[in-house]
Structure formats: structure tokens, C-alpha cells
N, C-alpha and C positions, 0 to 999 in steps of 0.2 A: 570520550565515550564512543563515537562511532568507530574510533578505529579498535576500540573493544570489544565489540558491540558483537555477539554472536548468534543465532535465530533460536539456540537450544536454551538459549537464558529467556525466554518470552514466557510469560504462565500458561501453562497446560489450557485454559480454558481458551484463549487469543489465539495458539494456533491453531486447536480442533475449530472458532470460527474462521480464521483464514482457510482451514484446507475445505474446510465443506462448502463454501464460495469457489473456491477453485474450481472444485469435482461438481458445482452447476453448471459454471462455465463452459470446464472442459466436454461435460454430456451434451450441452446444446448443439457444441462444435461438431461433434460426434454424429449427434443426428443429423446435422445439414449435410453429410455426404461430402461437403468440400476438402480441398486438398488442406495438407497441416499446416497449420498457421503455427509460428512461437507465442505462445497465449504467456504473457506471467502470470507464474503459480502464487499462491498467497506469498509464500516465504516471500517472491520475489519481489512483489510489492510492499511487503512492511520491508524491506529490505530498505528501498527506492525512497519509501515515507518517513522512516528513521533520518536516512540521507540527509533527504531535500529540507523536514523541521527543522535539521541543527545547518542546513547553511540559509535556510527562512528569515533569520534573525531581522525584522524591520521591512520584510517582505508583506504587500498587501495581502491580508488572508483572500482574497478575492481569487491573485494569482496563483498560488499555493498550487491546486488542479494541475493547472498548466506547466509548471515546473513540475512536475512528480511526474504527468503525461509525457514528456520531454526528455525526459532522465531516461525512462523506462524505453521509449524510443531510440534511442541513445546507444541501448544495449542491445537496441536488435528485437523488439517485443511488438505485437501486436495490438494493438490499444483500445481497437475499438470498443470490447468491452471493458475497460473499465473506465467506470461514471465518476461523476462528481460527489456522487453517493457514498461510495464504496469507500473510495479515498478517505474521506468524512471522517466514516463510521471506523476504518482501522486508526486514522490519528487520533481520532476519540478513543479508543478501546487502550491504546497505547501510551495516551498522558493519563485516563483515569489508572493504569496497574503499573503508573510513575515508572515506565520505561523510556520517555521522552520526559521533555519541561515542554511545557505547552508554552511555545517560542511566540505564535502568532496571538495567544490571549483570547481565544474562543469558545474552550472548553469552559462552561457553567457547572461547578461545583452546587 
């Protein structure tokens, strides 16, 4: 599946919320006047969360965060903003429109 796995097969409703998380992100950065950071964009991140659920397999959902923070760092991204939240709410958004199997057993139907 991941190595199938394409960002244009996501439903329409999951990426318009990735990208408009993104585009808060990216305005905040915007106003602080600081130099550019590699922020990942949503794609980039259900990219990273896709990933990290299918090799999660028997991983404590505790550390979940931390490997997907990891990954993304990994590839060169800057991580400060994305929370423990965020993370969450895309692996939720992504096992309930059953484009993952909810590996870690979290999601409440």
C-alpha cells in the first residue's frame, strides 16, 4: 500500500484540511519576519503519517508523535510546529476515509 500510496488518491475533503493547516502555519511564519524555515506542507505530513502507521505495527501509540517527528526530520523539515495534535487529528482523519488500517487500535468508531 505505501509503495502505492499517492497524495491525489486522498478524498478531496482530507486534503483541503491538510492544506488549510498548512497555509496557518505557513502565515504565522510569514508574520514573524524570520528567515525561511522548510515547514512541511500537509501533503508532507500525511505523506510521513501514512509511512510511520504501516511500519507502527506493535509500536506504543504513545511513541507514534515521536516517530513521525523523526521521519519528517529526517528529511530535512522543521518541526517545531507540528504538535501532538495535528499528528492525531490527520491519522484519525485518514483511518476513518480507510486510507490507513488503524495499526496502533486508537481510532473509536
Amino acid at each position: 500500500m505505501s509503495e502505492d500510496f499517492r497524495f491525489e488518491d486522498l478524498p478531496e475533503d482530507v486534503i483541503e484540511d491538510l492544506e488549510e493547516i498548512a497555509e496557518e502555519i505557513s502565515s504565522e511564519t510569514r508574520r514573524a519576519g524570520k528567515k525561511k524555515v522548510k515547514l512541511p506542507s500537509s501533503r508532507d505530513l500525511a505523506e510521513v503519517v501514512i509511512e510511520a502507521a504501516l511500519q507502527a505495527r506493535g509500536v506504543d501509540p504513545a511513541e507514534f508523535p515521536e516517530i513521525v517527528i523523526r521521519l519528517l526530520e529526517e528529511r530535512g523539515f522543521y518541526t517545531k510546529y507540528v504538535n501532538e495534535k495535528r499528528i492525531w487529528r490527520i491519522y484519525e482523519n485518514l483511518v476513518r476515509r480507510r486510507v490507513i488500517p488503524d495499526t496502533l487500535g486508537v481510532v473509536m468508531w
